[in-house]
N, C-alpha and C positions, 0 to 999 in steps of 0.2 A: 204336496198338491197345492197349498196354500201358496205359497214361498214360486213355484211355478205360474201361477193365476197372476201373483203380484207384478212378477219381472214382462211376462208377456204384457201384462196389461199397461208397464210402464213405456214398453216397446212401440206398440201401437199408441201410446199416449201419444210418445215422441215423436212419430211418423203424421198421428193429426197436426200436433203443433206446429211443426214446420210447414207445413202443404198450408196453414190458416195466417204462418209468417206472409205466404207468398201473396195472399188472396187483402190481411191486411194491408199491405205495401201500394197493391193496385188500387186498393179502395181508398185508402186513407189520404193519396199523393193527387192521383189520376180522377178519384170520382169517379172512375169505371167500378159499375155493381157487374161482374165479369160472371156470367151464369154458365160460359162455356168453359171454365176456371178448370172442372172435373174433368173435362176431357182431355184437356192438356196433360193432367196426370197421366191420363189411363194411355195417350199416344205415346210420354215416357215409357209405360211399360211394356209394352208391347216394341219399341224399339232396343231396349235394352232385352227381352227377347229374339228376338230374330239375331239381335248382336250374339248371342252366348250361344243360341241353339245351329245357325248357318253361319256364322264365322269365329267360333270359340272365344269369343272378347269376353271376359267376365263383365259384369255389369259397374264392379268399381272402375275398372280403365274404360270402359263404356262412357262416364259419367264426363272424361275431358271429351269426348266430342259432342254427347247428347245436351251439358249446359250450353257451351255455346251456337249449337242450332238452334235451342230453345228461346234462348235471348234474342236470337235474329229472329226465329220465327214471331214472336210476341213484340215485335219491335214493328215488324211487317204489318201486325193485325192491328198495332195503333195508329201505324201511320198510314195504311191505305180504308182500313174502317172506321175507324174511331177519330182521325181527326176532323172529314167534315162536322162531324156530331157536337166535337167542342166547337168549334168555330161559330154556328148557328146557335147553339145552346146561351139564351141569354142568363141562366142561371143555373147553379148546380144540382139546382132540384130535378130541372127540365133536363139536364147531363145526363145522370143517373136515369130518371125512366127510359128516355132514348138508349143509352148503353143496355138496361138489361132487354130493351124488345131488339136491338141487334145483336148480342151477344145471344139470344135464345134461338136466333134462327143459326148461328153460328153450330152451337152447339151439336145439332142435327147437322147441321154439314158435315163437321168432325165426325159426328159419331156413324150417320151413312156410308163416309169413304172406310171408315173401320170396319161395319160388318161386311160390306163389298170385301175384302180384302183378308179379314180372320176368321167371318162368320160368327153366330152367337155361341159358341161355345168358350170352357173356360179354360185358359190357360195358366201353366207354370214351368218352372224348366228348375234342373237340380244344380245348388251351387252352396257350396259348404254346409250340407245336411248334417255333418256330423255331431253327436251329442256332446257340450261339454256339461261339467258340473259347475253351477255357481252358488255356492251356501246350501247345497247339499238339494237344488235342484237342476233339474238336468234341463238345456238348454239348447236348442239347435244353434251352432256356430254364425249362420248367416243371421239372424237376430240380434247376437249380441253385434255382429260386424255394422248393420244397419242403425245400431241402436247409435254405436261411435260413432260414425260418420252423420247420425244424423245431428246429436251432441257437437262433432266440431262447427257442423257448414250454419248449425244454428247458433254457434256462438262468434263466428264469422261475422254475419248477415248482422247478428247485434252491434259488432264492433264497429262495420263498417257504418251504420245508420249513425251511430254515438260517438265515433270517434276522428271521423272522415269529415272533409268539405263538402265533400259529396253529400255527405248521411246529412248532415245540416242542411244544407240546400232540402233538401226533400222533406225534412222534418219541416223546414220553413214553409213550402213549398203547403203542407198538410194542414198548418194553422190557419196562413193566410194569406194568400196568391196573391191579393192586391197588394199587400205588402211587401213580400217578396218581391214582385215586379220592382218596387223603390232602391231594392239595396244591389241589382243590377245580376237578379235570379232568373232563368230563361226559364219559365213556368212552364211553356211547351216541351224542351227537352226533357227539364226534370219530370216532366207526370210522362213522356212517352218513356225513359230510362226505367222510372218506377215498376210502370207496365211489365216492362221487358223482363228487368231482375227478377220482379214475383214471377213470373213464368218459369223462370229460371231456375227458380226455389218451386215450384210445384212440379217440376221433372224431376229433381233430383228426389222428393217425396216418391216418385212416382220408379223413379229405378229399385228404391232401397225398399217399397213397398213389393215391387213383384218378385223382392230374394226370396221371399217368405210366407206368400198369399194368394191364393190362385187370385186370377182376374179373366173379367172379360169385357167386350166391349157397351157394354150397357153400364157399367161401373163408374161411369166418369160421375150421375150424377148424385151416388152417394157418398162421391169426394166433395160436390157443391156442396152437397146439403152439411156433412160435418165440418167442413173447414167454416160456413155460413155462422152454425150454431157457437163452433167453438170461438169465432171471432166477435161475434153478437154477447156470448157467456163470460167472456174474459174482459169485455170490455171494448167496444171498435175504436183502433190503431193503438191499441197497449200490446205489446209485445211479450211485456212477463205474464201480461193475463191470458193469452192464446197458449202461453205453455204452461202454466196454471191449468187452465179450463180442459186441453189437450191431455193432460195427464188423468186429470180427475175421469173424466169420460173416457179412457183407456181401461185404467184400472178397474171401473165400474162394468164396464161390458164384457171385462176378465172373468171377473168376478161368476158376474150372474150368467156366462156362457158356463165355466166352470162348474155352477155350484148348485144351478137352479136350472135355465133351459135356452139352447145358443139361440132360439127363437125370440127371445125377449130382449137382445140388446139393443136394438133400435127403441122398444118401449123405453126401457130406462135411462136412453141416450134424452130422448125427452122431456122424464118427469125430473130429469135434474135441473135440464135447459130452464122448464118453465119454474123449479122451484127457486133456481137461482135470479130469476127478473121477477119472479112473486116480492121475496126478500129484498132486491137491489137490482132495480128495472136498466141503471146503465151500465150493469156487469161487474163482474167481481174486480175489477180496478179500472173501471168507467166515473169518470165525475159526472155527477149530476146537474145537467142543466135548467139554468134560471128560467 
């Protein structure tokens, strides 16, 4: 039981962590606070749906055509919404509030044409249910499948940021745009690309989530709200702190759904958030500012 609670919990860690990769990338690059960020997940799953259940695509061969919509689509939403926003925004402060009251009417958009279209109820569809054993707990197969694929594209997404011209650019791009501008960095592309690939990364959160979890269309915004906490918990735009913080908040919600009562995880999703900015207000690997 124990040994079961853990691996699930490390499951679900790694499925937050990624979806908060995506949501840091936009925030940290773009200055987009992106509050329709959840939906984007849940119209991943629900397309990787209709892929497996009206055209037998499993949801991994699903994933080459669903990232790169995803990227055009989120590429679409910055450069026909969001870029008058930066243009006019004399400052990033004035960015961000503008982004989250357009992103919020956003979100209702998305999430209207979803219940037009699925209605409120929950969905899931069957893809490698099968039990295996791992250290003598038993495991649904699509879990562990989710768990790898979320481990490679999240060590992907690291390499490219660290080890790329590109991932520079954008890292530069994160520190400080007027500088960047100096060394001959197209601040526009890179914060609309940023955009894009975090979307990119919160679809693919959002396939690998509906192998394993019912969903339905009101769910987009308890994808904001954990990818929110776990990016605020780890630290905003640290990367090993979002899968730090994504782990810890997996495990703990295993846990106390397990052991105690599945009604409580969101409480404890919570009292960790606020004990960890009690203890270390800019996140378990946030430096503190002067």
């Amino acid at each position: 039981m124990l040994s079961y609670a853990i691996f699930s919990g490390i499951t679900l860690g790694g499925m937050y962590a990624l979806v908060a990769m995506g949501l840091t990338l936009q925030y940290g690059v773009s200055r987009i606070m992106n509050l329709a960020y959840g939906e984007l997940v849940i119209v991943a799953s629900f397309i990787a749906f209709v892929f497996m259940t009206s055209f037998g695509i499993n949801p991994i061969l699903g994933l080459l055509i669903i990232i790169p919509l995803s990227f055009v689509l989120n590429w679409a939403i910055y450069r026909i919404l969001l870029t008058p926003l930066v243009a006019r925004a004399k400052n990033r402060g004035m960015l961000e509030v503008d982004s989250i009251l357009a992103t919020f009417g956003l979100l209702f958009i998305v999430q209207g044409v979803l219940l037009v279209w699925f209605g409120g109820n929950y969905y899931s569809y069957d893809f490698m249910n099968n039990a295996v054993d791992v250290f003598g707990a038993v495991i649904a197969a699509n879990r562990l499948v989710a768990l790898g694929f979320a481990v490679v594209i999240g060590l992907g997404f690291y390499l490219i940021l660290t080890r790329t011209r590109i991932g520079t650019a954008l890292r530069a791009v994160a520190v400080d745009p007027t500088s960047a501008r100096l060394v001959a960095i197209d601040v526009n592309f890179a914060s609309c690309f940023a955009f894009a690939l975090g979307g990119a990364v919160a679809a693919v959160g959002g396939v690998l989530v509906s192998m394993f979890l019912t969903f339905s269309t009101s769910m987009g915004v308890v994808f904001t709200m954990k990818a929110l906490i776990v990016v605020i918990m780890g630290g905003v735009g640290n990367l090993l702190g979002a899968l730090v913080a994504g782990l810890i908040l997996g495990v703990a919600e295993s846990l106390v759904a397990t052991y105690i009562d599945p009604g409580l995880t969101i409480a404890v999703t919570y009292v960790i958030f606020l004990l960890v900015l009690l203890v270390k207000p800019s996140g378990l690997f946030g430096r503190a500012t002067s």
